[in-house]
N, C-alpha and C positions, 0 to 999 in steps of 0.2 A: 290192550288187555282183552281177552275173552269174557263176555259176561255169561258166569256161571248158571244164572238162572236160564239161560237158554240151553243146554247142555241136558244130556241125559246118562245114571247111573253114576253119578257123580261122586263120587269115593275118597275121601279125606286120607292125605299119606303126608307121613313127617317131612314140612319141605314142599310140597306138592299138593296136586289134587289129580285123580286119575277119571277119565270121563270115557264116556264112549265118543268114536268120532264122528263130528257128524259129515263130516265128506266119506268115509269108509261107507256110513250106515248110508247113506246116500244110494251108494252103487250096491248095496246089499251085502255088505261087509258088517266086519266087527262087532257081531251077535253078541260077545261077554261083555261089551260096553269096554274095552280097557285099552285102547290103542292110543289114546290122546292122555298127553302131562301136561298140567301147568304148572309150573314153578315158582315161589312165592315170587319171583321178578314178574311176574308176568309173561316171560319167556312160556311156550308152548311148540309143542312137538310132538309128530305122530309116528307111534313106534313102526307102522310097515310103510311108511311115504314120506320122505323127505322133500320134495318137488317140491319147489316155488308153487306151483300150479295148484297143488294139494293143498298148501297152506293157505293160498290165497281163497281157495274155496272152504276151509274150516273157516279164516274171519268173515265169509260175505253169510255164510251158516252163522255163526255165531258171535262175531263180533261186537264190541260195547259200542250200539248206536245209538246210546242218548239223545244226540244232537238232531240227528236224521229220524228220530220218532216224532210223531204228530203231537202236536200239545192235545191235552185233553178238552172238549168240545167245551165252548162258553157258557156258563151258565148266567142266570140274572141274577145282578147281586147287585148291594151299592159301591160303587167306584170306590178304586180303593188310593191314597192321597200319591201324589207323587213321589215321595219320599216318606219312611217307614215314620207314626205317628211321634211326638214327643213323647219319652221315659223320662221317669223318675231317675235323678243325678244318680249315676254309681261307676265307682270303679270298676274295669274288666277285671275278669279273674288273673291271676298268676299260673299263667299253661304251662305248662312242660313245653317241650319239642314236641312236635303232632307228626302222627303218620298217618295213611290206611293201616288198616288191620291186613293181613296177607290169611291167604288161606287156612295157613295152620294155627293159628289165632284163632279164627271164624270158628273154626271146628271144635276145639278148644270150648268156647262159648258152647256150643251146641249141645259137648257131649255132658257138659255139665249140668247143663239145663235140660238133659233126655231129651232135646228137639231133634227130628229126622234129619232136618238139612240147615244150613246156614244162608238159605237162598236171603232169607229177609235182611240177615246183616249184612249178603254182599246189596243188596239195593240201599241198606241205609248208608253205606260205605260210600255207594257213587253218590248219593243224594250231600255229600258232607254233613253227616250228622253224627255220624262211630268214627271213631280216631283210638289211635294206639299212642300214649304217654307213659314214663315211667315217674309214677308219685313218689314222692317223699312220705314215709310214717314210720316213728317207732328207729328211728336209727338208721334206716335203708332206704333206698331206692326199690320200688316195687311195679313190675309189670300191671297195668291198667288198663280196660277199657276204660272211655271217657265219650259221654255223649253232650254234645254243644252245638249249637248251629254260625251261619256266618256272623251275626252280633259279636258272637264270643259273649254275651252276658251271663251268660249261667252256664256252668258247665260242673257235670256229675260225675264222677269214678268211682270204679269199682274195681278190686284186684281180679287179675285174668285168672287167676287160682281160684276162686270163690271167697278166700277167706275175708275174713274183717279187719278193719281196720284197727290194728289196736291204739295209734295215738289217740284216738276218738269214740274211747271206752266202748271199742266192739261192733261197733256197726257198719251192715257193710256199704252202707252209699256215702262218699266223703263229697262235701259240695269246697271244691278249691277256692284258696283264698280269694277274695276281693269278689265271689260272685253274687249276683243278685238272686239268691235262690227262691224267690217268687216267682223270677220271671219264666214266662212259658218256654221251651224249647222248642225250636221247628219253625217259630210263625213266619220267618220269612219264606223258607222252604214251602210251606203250604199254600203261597198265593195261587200258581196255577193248577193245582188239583180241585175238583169239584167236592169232593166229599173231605171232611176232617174227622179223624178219629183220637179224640181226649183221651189221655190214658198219665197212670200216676206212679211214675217211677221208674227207673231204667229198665226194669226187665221184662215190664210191660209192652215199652217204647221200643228193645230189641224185638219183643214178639209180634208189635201192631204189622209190620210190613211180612211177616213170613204168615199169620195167618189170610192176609189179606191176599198174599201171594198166593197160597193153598187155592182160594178160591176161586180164582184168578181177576182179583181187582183192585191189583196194584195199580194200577196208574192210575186210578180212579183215585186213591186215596193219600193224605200227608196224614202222618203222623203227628200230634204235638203232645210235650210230656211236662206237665205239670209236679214238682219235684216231692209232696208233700202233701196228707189227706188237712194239714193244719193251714195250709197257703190258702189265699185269693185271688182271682184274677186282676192282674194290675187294669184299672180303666184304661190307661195307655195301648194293652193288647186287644182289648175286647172289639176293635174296628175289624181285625185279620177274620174274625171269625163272624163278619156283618153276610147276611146274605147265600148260606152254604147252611147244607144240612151237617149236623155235629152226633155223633155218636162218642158217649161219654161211657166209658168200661169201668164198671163198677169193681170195690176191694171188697172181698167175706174174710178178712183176715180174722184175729182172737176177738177183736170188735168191731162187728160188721156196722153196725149204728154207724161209727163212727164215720169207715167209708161213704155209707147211705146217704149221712148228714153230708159230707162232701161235697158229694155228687149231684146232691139235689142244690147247694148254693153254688156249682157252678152252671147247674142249667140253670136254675134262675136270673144269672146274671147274661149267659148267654141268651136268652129269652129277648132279655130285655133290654141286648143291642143288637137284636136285629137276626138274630141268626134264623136261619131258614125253615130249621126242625131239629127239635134235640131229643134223642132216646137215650135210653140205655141197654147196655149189654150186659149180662151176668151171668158166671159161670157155674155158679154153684151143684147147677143138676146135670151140668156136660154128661153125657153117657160115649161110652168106646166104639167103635164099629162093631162090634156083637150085643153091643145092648146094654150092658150091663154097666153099672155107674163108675161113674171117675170123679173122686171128692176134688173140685177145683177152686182156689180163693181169687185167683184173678186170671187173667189172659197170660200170661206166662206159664200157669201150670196147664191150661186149655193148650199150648201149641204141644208139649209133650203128650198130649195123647190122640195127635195125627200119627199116621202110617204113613209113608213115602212107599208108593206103588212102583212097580219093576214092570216093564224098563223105560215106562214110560212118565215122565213127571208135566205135572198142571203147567199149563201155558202160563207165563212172567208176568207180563205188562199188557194186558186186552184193553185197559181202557175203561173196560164196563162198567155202571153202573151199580155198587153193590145192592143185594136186597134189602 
């Protein structure tokens, strides 16, 4: 597959996604960004170059090189055990069949949530953390995003439509049977990243990697999402987070206290195993690129009021250090 965050003009179409190429734009071609498709297969093809030769220069341009990227620079922390610490007995959840999300999924998410690009759900996609399930509620079978990590202990849905769930009088995050909805999401995933970024909910958790993307310090950063302003960190997780600076993204939802209260018991517990530095973020006084305010209750309303710039989009994965 192509990884989309390297791609410029990136264009959502039913079934596809339409980009500029970058072997065209290479030679000083394809000015309207529209020569390359990818196909929810993966499958991609450049409308004026079929050549072997051509394609092969789109994936060395842009191709998913996770593997062949450097890990991020070592920091000092304390060791972390050989195998992931003992948890509290719990049954895994009851998953559906798992997929990726395919592009038109992704977009989907985005245009619901007024986000300019889907960059951050295709990184959560390769990170295995977004997955596509179809939930049980209410009678039916219903399209769902669904964020989990490799444990499989906790896992969260939410309908691909927005709506709620009505078997669970209305609300829209269903935590699937048999999960441990304390536990944190991501902690495995976060080992080799230097910075961790706490965030409370799935739509926060979709937004942590596209705003960190924006900035360009994704690689820099994992994700972990705490399902709940009512949860605590199990002591069992509180090792993953020994030794790394933590930024914890604060809620102003109808009662801000209540998020504030949160946030400050889990920096204090983070404090107090060890973690390197813990802030916070809050969006409340976000202002738009001309100045003027944008009322935001958490990180999720803050990615809807980036701009995606033409024709040229923020570098993916630098690595860097965030501020």
């Amino acid at each position: 597959m192509l990884d989309l965050t390297r791609l410029q003009c990136v264009k959502p179409r039913p079934g596809k996604v339409i980009a500029a190429c970058p072997a065209c734009r290479e030679a000083g071609g394809d000015k309207a960004g529209e020569h390359l498709a990818i196909f929810d297969s993966g499958a991609f093809h450049c409308a004026v170059d079929s050549s072997e030769a051509h394609r092969r220069r789109i994936w060395e341009l842009a191709g998913n090189r996770d593997l062949d990227r450097p890990a991020p620079p070592p920091i000092a922390r304390r060791p972390m055990p050989a195998k992931p610490p003992d948890r509290p007995a719990a049954t895994k959840p009851r998953l559906p069949p798992l997929r990726p999300l395919n592009v038109t999924e992704m977009a989907r998410i985005a245009e619901i949530r007024r986000w300019p690009t889907f960059a951050g759900l295709e990184l959560l996609t390769q990170r295995g953390l977004l997955w596509f399930g179809r939930v049980w509620d209410g009678g039916a079978e219903h399209d769902a995003w669904i964020v989990t990590d490799s444990t499989r202990l906790n896992a969260q849905a939410r309908r691909l439509d927005g709506r709620p769930w009505q078997g669970i009088g209305g609300a829209k995050a269903k935590t699937l049977q048999g999960s441990q909805a304390s536990w944190p999401v991501g902690l495995p995933e976060s080992i080799p990243y230097p910075h961790i970024m706490l965030v409370e909910g799935g739509p926060d958790f979709l937004a942590a990697l596209l705003s960190a993307w924006w900035g360009g310090h994704a690689g820099a950063i994992a994700p972990v999402m705490i399902s709940g302003t009512g949860h605590t960190i199990p002591a069992a997780a509180l090792p993953y987070f020994a030794g790394k600076p933590v930024t914890i993204c604060t809620h102003a939802d109808a009662d801000p206290a209540k998020g504030q209260a949160a946030s400050q018991r889990w920096a204090d517990q983070l404090r107090e195993a060890g973690a390197a530095s813990v802030q916070f973020a809050a969006f409340a006084r976000t202002r738009t690129e001309d100045g003027t305010p944008s009322p935001c209750k958490d990180l999720a309303d803050y990615a809807a009021t980036l701009h995606m710039p033409e024709p040229d989009a923020p570098d993916a994965d630098t690595g860097a250090a965030p501020p």
